[in-house]
TIMAR-459302 format. One line per 10 residues: number of its first residue (from 1); their letters; for each residue x, y, z of N, C-alpha, C. Coordinates in pm, whole numbers, m for minus. Layout:
% TIMAR-459302
NUM> A> X:Y:Z:X:Y:Z:X:Y:Z | ...;
END
This chain:
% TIMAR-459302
1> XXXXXXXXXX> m824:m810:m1854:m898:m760:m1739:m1021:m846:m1715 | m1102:m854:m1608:m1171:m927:m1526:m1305:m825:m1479 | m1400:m851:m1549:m1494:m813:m1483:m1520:m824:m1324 | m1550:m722:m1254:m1621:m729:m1098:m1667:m819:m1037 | m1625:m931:m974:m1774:m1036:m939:m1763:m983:m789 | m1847:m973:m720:m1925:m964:m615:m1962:m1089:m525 | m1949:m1107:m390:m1979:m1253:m378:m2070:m1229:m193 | m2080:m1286:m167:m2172:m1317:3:m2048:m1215:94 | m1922:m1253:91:m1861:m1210:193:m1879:m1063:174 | m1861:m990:66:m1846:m842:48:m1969:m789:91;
11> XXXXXXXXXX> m2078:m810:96:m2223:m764:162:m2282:m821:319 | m2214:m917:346:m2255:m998:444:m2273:m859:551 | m2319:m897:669:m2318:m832:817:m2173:m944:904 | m2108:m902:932:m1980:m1020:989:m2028:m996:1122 | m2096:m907:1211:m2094:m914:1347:m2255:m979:1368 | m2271:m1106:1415:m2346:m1176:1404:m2441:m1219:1548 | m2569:m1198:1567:m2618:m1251:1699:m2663:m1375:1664 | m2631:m1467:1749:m2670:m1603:1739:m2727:m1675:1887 | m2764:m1800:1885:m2806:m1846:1985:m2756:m2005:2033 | m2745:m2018:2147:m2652:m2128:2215:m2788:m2220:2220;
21> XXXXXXXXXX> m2765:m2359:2208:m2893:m2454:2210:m3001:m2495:2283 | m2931:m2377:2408:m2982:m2425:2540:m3078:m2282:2551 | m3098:m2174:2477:m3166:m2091:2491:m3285:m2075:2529 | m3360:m2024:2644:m3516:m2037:2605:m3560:m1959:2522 | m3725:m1994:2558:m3797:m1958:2464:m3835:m1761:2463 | m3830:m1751:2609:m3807:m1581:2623:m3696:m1513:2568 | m3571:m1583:2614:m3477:m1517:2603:m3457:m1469:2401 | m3471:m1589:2343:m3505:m1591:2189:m3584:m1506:2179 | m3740:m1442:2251:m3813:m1344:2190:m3778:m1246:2209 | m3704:m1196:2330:m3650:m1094:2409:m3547:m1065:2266;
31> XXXXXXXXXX> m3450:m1146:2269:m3328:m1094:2153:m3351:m1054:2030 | m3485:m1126:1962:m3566:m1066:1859:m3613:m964:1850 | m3643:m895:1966:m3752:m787:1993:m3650:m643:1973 | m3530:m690:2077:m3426:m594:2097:m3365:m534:1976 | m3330:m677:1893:m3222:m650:1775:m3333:m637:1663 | m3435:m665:1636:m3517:m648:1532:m3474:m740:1390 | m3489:m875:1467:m3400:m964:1370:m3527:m1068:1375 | m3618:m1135:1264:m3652:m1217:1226:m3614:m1358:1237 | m3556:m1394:1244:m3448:m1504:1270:m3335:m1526:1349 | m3284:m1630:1398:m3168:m1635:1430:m3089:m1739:1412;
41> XXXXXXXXXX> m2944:m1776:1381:m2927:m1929:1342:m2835:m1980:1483 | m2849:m2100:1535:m2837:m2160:1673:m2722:m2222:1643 | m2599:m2224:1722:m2498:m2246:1693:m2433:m2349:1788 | m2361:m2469:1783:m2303:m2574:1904:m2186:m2412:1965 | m2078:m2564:2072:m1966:m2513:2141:m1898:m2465:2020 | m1872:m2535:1923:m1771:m2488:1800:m1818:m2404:1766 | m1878:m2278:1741:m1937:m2162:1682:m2001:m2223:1539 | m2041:m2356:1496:m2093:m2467:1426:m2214:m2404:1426 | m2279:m2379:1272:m2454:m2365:1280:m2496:m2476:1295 | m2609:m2510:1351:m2665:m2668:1400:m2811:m2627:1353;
51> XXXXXXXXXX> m2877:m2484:1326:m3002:m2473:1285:m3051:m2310:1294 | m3160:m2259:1307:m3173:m2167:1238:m3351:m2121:1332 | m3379:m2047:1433:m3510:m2000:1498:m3548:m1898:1422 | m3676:m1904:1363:m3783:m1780:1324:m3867:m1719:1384 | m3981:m1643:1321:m4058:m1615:1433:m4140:m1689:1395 | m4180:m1760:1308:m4269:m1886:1262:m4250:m1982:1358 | m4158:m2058:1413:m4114:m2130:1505:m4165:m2118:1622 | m4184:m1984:1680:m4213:m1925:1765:m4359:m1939:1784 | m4413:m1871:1679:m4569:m1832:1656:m4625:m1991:1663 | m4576:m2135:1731:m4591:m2247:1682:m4683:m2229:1830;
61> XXXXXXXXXX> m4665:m2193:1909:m4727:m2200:2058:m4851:m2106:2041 | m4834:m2004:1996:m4970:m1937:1985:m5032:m1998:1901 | m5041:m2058:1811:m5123:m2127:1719:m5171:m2244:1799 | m5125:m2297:1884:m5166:m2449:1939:m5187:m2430:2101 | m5192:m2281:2150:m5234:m2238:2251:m5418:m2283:2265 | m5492:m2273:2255:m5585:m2333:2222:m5693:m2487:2219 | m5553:m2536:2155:m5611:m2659:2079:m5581:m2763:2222 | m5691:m2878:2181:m5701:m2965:2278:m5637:m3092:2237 | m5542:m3138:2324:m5402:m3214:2246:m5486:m3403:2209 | m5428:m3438:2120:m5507:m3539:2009:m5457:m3674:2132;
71> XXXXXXXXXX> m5586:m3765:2151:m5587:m3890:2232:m5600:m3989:2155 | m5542:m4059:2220:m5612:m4249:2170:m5459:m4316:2091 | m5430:m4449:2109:m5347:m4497:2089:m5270:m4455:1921 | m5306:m4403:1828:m5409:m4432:1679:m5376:m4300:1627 | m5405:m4235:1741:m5412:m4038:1682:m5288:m3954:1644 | m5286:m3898:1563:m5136:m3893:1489:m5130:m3740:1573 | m5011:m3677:1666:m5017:m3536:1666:m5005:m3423:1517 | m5099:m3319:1575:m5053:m3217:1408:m4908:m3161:1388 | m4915:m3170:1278:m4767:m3073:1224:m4732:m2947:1322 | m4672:m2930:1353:m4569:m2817:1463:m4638:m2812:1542;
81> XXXXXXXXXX> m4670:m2958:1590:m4685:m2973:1785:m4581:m2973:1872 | m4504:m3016:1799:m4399:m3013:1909:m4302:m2896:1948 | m4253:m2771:1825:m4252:m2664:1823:m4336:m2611:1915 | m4449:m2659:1947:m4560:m2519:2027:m4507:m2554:2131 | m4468:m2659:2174:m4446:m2790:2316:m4315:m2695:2351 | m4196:m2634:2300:m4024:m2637:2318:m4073:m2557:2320 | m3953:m2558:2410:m3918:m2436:2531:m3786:m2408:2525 | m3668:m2387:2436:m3539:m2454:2415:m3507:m2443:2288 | m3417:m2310:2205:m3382:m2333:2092:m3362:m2451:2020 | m3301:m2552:2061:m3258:m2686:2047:m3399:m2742:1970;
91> XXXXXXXXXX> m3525:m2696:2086:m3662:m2799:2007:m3685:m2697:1905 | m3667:m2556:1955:m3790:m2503:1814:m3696:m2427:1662 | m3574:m2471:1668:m3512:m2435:1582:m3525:m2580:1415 | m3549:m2511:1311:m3528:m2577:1218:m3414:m2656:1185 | m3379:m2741:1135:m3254:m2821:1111:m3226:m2908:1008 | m3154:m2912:928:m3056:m2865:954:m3093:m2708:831 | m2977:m2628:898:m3025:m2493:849:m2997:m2451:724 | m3018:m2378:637:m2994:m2340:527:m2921:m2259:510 | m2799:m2217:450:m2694:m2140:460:m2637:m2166:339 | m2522:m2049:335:m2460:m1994:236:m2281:m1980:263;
101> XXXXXXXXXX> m2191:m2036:91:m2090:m2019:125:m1995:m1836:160 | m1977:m1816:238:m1864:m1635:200:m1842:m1609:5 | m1789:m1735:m48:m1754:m1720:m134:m1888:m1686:m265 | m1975:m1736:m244:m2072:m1733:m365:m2135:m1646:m409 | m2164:m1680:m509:m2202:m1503:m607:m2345:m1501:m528 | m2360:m1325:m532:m2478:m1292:m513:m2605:m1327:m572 | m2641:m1399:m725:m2703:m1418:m754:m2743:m1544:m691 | m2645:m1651:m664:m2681:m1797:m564:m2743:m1764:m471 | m2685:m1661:m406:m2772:m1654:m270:m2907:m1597:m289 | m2904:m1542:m383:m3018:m1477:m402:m3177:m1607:m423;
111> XXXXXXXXXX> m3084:m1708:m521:m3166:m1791:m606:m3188:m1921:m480 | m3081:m1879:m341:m3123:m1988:m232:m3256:m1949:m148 | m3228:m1789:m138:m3312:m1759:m32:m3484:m1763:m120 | m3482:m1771:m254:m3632:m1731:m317:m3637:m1860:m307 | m3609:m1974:m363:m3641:m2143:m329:m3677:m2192:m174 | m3572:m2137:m111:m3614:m2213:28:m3698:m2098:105 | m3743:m2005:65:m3835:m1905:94:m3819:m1833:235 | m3681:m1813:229:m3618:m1749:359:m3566:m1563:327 | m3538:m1484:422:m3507:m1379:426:m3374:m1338:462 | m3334:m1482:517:m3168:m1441:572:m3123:m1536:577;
121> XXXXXXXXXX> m2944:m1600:528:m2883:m1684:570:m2793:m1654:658 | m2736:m1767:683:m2647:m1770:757:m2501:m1796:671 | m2397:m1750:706:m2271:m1745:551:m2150:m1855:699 | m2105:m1947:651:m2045:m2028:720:m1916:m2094:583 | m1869:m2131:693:m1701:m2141:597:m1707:m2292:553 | m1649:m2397:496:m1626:m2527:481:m1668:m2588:568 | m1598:m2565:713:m1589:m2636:863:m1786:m2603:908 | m1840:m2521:857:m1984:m2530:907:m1994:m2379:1036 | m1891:m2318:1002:m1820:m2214:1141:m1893:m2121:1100 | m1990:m2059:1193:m2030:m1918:1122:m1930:m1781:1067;
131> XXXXXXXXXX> m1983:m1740:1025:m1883:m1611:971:m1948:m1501:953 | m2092:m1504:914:m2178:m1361:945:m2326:m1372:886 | m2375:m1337:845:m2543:m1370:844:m2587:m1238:670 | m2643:m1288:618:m2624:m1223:470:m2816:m1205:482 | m2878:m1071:454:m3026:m1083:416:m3035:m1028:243 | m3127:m1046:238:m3249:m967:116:m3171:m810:79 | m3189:m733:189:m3164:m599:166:m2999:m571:130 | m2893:m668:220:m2750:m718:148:m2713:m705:54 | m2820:m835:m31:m2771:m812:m163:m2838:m697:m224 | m2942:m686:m196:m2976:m508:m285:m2897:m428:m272;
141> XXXXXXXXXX> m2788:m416:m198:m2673:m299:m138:m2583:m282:m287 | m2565:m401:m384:m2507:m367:m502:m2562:m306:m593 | m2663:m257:m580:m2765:m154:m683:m2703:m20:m657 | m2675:5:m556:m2585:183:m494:m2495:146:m549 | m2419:95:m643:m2265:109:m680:m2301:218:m783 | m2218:304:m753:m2176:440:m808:m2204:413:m955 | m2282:491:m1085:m2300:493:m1248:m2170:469:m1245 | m2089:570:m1230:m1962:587:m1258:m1822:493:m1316 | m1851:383:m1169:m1812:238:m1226:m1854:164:m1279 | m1998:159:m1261:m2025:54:m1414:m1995:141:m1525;
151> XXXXXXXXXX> m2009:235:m1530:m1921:296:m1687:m1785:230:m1728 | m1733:262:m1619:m1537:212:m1657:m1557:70:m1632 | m1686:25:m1579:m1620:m158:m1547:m1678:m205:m1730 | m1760:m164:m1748:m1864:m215:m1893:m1736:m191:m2018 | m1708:m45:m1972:m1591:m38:m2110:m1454:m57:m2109 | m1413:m99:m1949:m1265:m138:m1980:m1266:m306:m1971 | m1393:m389:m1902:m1384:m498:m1874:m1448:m589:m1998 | m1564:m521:m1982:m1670:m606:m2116:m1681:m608:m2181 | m1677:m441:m2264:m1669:m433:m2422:m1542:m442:m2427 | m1436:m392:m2411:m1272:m405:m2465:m1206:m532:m2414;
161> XXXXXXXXXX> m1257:m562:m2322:m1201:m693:m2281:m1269:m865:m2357 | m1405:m813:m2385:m1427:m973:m2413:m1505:m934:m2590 | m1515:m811:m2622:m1540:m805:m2785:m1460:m715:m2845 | m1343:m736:m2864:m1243:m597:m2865:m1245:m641:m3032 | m1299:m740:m3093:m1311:m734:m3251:m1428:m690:m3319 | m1535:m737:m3244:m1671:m693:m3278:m1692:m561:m3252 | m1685:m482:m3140:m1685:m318:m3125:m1595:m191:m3211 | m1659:m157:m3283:m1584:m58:m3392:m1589:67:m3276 | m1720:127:m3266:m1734:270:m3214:m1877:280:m3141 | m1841:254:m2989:m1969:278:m2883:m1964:361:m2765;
171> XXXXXXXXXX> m2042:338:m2740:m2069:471:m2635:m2115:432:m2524 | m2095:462:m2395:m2189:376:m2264:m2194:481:m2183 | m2399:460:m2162:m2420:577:m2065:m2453:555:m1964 | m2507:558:m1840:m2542:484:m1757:m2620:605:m1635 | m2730:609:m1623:m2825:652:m1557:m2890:615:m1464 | m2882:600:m1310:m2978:495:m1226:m2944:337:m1251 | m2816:310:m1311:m2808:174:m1288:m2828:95:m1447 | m2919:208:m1472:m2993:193:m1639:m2868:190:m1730 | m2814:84:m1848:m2727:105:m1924:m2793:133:m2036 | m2718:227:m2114:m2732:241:m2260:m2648:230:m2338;
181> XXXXXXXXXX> m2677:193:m2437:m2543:159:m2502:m2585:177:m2696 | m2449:299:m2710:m2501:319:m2849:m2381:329:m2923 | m2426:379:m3091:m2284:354:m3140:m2304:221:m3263 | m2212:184:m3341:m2174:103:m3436:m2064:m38:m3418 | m2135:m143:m3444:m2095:m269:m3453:m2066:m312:m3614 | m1904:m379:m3599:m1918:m406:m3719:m2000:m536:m3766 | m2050:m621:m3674:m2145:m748:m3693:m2237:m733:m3568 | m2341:m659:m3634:m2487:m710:m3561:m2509:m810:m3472 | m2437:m899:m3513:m2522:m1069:m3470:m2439:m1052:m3340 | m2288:m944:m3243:m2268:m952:m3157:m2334:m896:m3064;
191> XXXXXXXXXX> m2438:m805:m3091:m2541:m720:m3003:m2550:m789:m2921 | m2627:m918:m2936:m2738:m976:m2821:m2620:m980:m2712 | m2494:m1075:m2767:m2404:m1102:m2667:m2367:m994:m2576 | m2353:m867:m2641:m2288:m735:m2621:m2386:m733:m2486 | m2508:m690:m2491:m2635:m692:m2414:m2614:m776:m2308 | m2598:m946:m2300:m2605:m1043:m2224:m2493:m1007:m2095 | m2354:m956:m2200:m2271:m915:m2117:m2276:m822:m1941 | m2319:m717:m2058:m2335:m586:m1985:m2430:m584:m1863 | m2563:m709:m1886:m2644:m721:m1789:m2613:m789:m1695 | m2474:m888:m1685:m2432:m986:m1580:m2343:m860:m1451;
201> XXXXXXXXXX> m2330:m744:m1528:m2232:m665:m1458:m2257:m627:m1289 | m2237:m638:m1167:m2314:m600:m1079:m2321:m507:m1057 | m2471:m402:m1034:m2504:m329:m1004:m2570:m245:m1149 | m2582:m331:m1232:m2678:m274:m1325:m2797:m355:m1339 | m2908:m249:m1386:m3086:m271:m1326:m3140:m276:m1405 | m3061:m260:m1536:m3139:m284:m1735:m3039:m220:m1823 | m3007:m300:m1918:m2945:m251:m2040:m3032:m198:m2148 | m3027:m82:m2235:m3127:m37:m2356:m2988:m47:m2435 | m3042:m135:m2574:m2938:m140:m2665:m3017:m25:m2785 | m2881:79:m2857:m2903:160:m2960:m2808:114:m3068;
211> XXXXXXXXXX> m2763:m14:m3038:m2603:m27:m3126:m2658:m50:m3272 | m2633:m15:m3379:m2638:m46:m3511:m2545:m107:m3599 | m2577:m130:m3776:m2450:m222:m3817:m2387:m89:m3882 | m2279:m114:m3941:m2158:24:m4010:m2279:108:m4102 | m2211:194:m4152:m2305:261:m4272:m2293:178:m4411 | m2411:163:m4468:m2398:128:m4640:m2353:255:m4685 | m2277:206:m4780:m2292:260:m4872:m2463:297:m4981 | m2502:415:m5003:m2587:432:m5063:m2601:381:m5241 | m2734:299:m5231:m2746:244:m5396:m2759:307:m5492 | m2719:371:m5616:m2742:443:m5708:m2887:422:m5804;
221> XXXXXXXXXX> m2950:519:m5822:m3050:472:m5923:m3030:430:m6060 | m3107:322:m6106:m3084:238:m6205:m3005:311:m6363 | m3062:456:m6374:m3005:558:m6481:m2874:592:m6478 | m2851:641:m6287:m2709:708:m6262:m2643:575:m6234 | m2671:438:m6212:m2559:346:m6189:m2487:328:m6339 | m2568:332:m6460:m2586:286:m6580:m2441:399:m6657 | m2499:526:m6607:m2407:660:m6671:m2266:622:m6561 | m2257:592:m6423:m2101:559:m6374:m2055:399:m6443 | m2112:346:m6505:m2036:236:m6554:m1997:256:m6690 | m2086:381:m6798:m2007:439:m6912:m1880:505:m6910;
231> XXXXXXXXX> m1906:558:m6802:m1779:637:m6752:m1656:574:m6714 | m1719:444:m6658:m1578:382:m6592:m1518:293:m6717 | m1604:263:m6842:m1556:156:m6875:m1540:220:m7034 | m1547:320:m7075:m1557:414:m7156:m1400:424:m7200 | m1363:415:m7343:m1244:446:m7346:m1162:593:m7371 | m1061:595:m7321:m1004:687:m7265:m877:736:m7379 | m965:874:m7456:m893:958:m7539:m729:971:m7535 | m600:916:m7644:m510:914:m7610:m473:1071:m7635 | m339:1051:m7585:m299:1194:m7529:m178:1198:m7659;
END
C-alpha cells in the first residue's frame, strides 16, 4: 500500500478568471474589485500564461502619480516607471510568470509561493496552457481531512506498510490533526523514523511520540540472584 500524496490539481480552483493582453487598466481593476482576486495571470490566443497582474502592478501609477518625470540625456528613469506609464495588461503585467505544475506536491507549491513571495499561482500543463489557479488558503484545505483517515492512512499505509518489522504493538490517536502515537517498539532506534513518517502524511499538524522499547525483564538482587543459581545448579536428590 501507498501512502496518500496530494498534489496542485486536487486543491486547485479549475474555473479560472484571467486576462487577454490587450486589457486595460480599468477593466483589470473593475475585475479585481468584482471577483475579489488579488491577482490575475494574462494569458495569449492559446489560453498560454504569458504573465501574471497584481495589485502591486497597479498601485505603480498611484505611487508615481505625483512625481515629476526625470530629464536630461544622463537621467536614468526609477524602477516601476513604466508600470505607472501602462495602460494595457501586456505593460503592467509581470513576466514571465511564476507558476505551478497540476501534478506537484503541495509542499512545492507551497515552498514556490514563500520564495517568490506570491499568494497565488497559476497551475498550467507542460504546453504552458492554463488549467486553474492554486492560492495559500488551497493548500490549507488539506488540514480538514477528516482524523478519521489519517488514522487508517498512518496504520494501514505507514506503520504496516513501511515498518511492519520494527512495530510490535501501537496505537494511533489522532485529535485535530494532532497524532499520537503510543505503544511498544521492538527497536527504539525506529521511533525517530516512525515519527518522520507519520509527519509527511497529509493533513497532519504534529506528531507526539509515546512509543517505548519491550519490557525488561526485572534484575534480581545480588542475595536472591545468588539463592536462584543454588537452586539451579544444586544437585538433584536421586529418586
Amino acid at each position: 500500500m501507498h501512502a496518500t500524496v496530494y498534489t496542485v490539481s486536487d486543491v486547485m480552483t479549475r474555473t479560472v478568471v484571467a486576462l487577454a493582453a490587450g486589457a486595460t487598466f480599468k477593466e483589470i481593476v473593475r475585475t479585481m474589485e468584482e471577483r475579489h482576486i488579488s491577482a490575475l495571470p494574462v494569458i495569449d490566443t492559446g489560453n498560454r500564461v504569458v504573465g501574471v497582474v497584481s495589485e502591486a502592478d497597479l498601485l505603480r501609477k498611484e505611487e508615481f502619480r505625483d512625481s515629476a518625470p526625470e530629464r536630461g540625456p544622463r537621467a536614468r528613469p526609477p524602477a516601476g516607471l513604466d508600470k505607472a506609464r501602462a495602460v494595457t495588461a501586456a505593460d503592467l503585467m509581470t513576466s514571465p510568470a511564476v507558476t505551478v505544475h497540476p501534478g506537484a506536491a503541495l509542499g512545492q507549491a507551497a515552498r514556490v509561493m514563500a520564495l517568490r513571495k506570491v499568494k497565488r499561482l497559476p497551475v498550467v500543463d507542460d504546453d504552458g496552457v492554463l488549467r486553474g489557479i492554486v492560492s495559500r488558503s488551497d493548500l490549507l484545505r488539506v488540514f480538514l481531512r477528516p482524523d478519521a483517515a489519517i488514522v487508517d492512512e498512518v496504520r494501514r499505509d505507514v506503520l504496516a506498510g513501511r515498518l511492519p518489522d520494527g512495530i510490535e504493538s501501537i496505537d494511533v490517536d489522532v485529535s485535530d490533526g494532532v497524532v499520537t502515537l503510543t505503544g511498544r517498539v521492538r527497536d527504539t532506534s525506529v521511533v525517530p523514523l516512525a515519527v518522520r513518517l507519520v509527519r509527511s502524511v497529509e493533513g497532519v499538524v504534529d506528531v507526539r511520540s509515546e512509543l517505548t522499547g519491550p519490557p525488561h525483564r526485572p534484575a534480581l538482587e545480588p542475595d536472591l540472584a545468588q539463592e536462584e543459581n543454588a537452586r539451579r545448579f544444586a544437585p538433584q536428590p536421586r529418586s
